[in-house]
N, C-alpha and C positions, 0 to 999 in steps of 0.2 A: 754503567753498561746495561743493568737488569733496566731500567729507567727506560734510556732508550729503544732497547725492544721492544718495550710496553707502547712505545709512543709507534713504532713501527707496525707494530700489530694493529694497532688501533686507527693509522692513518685511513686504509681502506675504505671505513665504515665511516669515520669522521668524511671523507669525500661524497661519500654516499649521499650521507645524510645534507650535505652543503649543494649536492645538486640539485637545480630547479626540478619540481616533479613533473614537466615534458622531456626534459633530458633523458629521464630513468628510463633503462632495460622495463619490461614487463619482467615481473617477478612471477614463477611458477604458481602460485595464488591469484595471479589476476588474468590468467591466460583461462577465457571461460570452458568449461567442459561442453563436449557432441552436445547438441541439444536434444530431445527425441519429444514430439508433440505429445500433449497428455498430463497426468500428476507428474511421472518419472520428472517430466522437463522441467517443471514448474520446482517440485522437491528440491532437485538440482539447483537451481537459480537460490533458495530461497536457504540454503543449509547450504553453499558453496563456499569456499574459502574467501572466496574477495567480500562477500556479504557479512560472513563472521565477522571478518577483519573490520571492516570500516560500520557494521551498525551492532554488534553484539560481541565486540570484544572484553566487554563485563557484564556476563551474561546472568549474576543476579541480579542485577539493577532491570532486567525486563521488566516491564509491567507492573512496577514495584509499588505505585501510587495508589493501594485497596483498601480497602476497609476488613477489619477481620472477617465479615460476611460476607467481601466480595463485591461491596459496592464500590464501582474506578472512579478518579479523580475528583477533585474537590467539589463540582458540581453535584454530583450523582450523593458524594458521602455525605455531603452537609443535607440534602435530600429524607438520607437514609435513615437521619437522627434524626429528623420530628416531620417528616411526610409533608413541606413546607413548602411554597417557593416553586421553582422548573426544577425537571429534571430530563436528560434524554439519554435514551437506549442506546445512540451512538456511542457516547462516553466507555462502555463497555467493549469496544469494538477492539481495544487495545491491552487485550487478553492476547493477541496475536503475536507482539511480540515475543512473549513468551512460550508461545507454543515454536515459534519461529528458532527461538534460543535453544530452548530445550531438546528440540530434534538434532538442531546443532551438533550441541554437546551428549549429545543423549542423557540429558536431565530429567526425570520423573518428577521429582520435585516442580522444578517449570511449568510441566505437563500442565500438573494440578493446582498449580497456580494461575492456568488460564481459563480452566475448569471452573476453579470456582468463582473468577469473573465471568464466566457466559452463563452459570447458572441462577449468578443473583440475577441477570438481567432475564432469564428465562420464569425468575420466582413471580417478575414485573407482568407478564404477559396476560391478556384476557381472554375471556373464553373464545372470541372471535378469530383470537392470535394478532391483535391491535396491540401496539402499545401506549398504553395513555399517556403521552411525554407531551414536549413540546415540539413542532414540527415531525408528525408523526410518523408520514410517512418516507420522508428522508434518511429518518434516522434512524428507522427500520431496516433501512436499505443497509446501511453501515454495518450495523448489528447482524444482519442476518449475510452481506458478504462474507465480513471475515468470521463466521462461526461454520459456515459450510467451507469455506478455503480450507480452515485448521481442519474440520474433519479429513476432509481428503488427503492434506499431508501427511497426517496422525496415520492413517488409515494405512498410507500407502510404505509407511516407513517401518523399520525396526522395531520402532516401539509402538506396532498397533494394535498388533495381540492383549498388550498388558492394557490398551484404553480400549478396547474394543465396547466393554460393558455399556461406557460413559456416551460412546458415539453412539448405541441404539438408543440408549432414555435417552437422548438429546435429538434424537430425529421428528421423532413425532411433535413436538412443539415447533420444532424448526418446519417443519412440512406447514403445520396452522398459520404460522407467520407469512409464509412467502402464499398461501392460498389469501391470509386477505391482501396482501401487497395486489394478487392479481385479482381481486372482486373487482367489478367495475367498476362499480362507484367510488371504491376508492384508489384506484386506480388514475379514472377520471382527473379525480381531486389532486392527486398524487402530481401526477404528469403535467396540469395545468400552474401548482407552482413551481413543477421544477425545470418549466420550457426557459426561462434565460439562461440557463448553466448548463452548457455542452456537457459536463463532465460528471455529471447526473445520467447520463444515458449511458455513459461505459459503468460507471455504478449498478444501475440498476440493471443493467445485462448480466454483469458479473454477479449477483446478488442470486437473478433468476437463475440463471443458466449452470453456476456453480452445486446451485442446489439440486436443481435438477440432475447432475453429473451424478451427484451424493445420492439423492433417492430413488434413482433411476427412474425419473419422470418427462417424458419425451414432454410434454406440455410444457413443463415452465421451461424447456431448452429451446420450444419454438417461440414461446411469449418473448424469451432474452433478446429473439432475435430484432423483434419490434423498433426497440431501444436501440440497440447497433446500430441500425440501420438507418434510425433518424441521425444518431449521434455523427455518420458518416458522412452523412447528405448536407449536417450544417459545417462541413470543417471553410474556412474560409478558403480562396483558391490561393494565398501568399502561405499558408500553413498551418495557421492557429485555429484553434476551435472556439469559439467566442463564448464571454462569460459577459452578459449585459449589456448586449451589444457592442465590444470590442473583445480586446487580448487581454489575458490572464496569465503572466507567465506562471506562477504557482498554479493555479488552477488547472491550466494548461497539461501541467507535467501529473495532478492526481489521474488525471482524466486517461493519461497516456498509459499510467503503470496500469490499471484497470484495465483499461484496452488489450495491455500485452498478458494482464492474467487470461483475461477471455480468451485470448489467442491459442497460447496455451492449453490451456484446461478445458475450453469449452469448443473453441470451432473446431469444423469439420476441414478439409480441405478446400472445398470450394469457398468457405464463410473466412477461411485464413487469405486466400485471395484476395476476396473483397475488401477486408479488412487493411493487406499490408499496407496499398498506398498511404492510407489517412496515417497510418505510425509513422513511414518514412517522411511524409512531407509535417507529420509533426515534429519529427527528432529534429528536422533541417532546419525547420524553423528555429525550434529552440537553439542549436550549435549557431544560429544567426542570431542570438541575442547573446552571446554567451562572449567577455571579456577574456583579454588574455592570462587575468591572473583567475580566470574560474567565475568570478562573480557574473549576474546574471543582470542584462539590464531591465529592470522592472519600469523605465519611463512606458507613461501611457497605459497600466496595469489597471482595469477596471473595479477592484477590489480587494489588492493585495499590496502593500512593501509602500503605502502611502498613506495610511495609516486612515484609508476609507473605512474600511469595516472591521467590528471586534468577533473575535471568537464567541465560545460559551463560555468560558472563565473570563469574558470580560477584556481581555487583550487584545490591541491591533493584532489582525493577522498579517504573515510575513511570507518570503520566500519558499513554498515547500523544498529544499534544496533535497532532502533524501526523497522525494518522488524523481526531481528532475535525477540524479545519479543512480537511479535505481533501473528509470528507464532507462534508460542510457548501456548502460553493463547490460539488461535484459536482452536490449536488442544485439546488443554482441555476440550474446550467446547464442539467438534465434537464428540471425542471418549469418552468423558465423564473420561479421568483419569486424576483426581486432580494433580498427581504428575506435570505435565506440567505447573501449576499454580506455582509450586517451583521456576521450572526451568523459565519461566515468569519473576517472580521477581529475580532471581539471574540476570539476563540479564540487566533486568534494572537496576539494581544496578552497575553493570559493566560498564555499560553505563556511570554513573555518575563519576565512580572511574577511566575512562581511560578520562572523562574533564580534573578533576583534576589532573590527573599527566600530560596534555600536559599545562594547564597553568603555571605548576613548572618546 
């Protein structure tokens, strides 16, 4: 009898769990919060329930790949030990998950584990505020987004009091870096390798503009706007933004989450206007390449899921599935329609279904 009860209590779940995931109710965690323009929205989105759940639901493994001084992943650390070989400033950008966790969870621990990956890369810096890597100014770009992002989440959340110290000594390096991003010249230099990649232009908005939020420097908020603005003017008129003269659907979807940080965190009213079409006719685009079980069709992808181009560790690059679900949920939360919450979890789920079939 006690057997059967067990098997009855447990039916529910066992159903649950057996239905295809368009089937499922939206669960009180995926139903996004008011969104309100600014940090607050972006906070929200970024320490929300549906983001814990599906990108930081074991939240010491963030950012876990450092060197005891702080140099991130294998490039940078093998780097670190005999000063050898490439290294790039981007590598360090992924101190962010951890500040992302850690706000989470309200971890201090985390905090200062993202701390001191943006400081090794801040120990890299020249006096120009240059960093001598490979592809310099790209990677700069990377480096100094997500180090102004964290500030201002850091800043704006519960635990900003106790890091408050770390975000002024980390301003003034940050302000040298994004003044030579805007020198001309290298600027110039800058901007002429990165005209094939649409998705360099929401970057490098978000890089300016971010920082500028953080320093309270209306200059690099008007310079961000440059970058927008070409980025908007190249979206193709079917919806993609082109990476080498075609579609990127990875690419595609970096370029998007960017966009919607900008949105967010840095436009104005009028600049979120200008702005919303290119996201909606890029989300459309993407749910128009998007299969029924989630997966995403990558035919025709200029540099991604075909094994065109390698990373920095050397790797084909592949699907960014957590850009494409990220926007996805983001814009749910902006525009307020649930249906992107769908489309959300089909991605993810795709995500999982294209592991498994490259493990078989």
């Amino acid at each position: 009898m006690d057997s059967r009860r067990r098997i009855c209590t447990l039916m529910p779940c066992l159903l649950f769990c057996l239905l295809p995931w368009a089937a499922r109710p939206l669960l009180a965690g995926e139903i996004p919060a008011a969104w309100q323009p600014g940090v607050a929205g972006d906070l929200a989105f970024e320490t929300g329930n549906f983001l814990t759940r599906m990108a930081y639901a074991k939240p010491d493994r963030a950012s876990k790949d450092l060197a005891e001084d702080g140099a991130y992943g294998a490039v940078d650390r093998a780097w670190d030990k005999a000063h050898r070989g490439k290294w790039y400033i981007e590598e360090q950008r992924y101190g962010f998950d951890a500040v992302a966790a850690g706000l989470a969870y309200q971890r201090q621990d985390l905090l200062d584990r993202a701390e001191k990956i943006y400081d090794w890369g801040f120990e890299q810096e020249g006096p120009d505020g240059g960093f001598p890597c490979g592809d310099a100014y790209h990677s700069a770009s990377f480096f100094i987004e997500a180090v102004a992002h964290s500030a201002l989440l850091i800043q704006a959340s519960p635990m900003g009091p106790a890091n408050q110290a770390w975000i002024r000594s980390m301003e003034p390096k940050l302000r040298l870096a994004v003044q030579w991003m805007m020198d001309p010249a290298n600027q110039a230099a800058g901007r002429r390798r990165d005209a094939p990649y649409t998705h360099r232009d929401y970057l490098d908005a978000a890089a300016l503009g971010e920082s500028g939020i953080l320093l309270g420097d209306a200059a690099m908020v008007a310079r961000s706007k440059d970058y927008l603005e070409q980025g908007i003017a190249r979206q193709d008129p079917s919806g993609f933004n082109p990476e080498k003269g075609g579609w990127d659907t990875s690419y595609h979807c970096v370029g998007l989450l960017f966009a919607l940080g900008y949105y967010s965190l840095v436009a104005d009213d009028a600049t979120r206007a200008e702005l919303r079409p290119m996201i909606v006719n890029g989300l459309n685009w993407l749910r128009g390449r998007m299969r029924p079980d989630g997966t995403v069709d990558q035919s025709g992808n200029t540099r991604t899921g075909l094994g065109q181009e390698k990373g920095r560790n050397g790797k084909f690059k592949t699907m960014s599935y957590g850009s494409a679900w990220r926007a996805a949920y983001y814009w749910a939360m902006i525009s307020g329609d649930k249906s992107w919450v769908e489309v959300a979890k089909r991605l993810h789920h795709g995500q999982d279904v294209e592991k498994r079939q490259k493990r078989f």
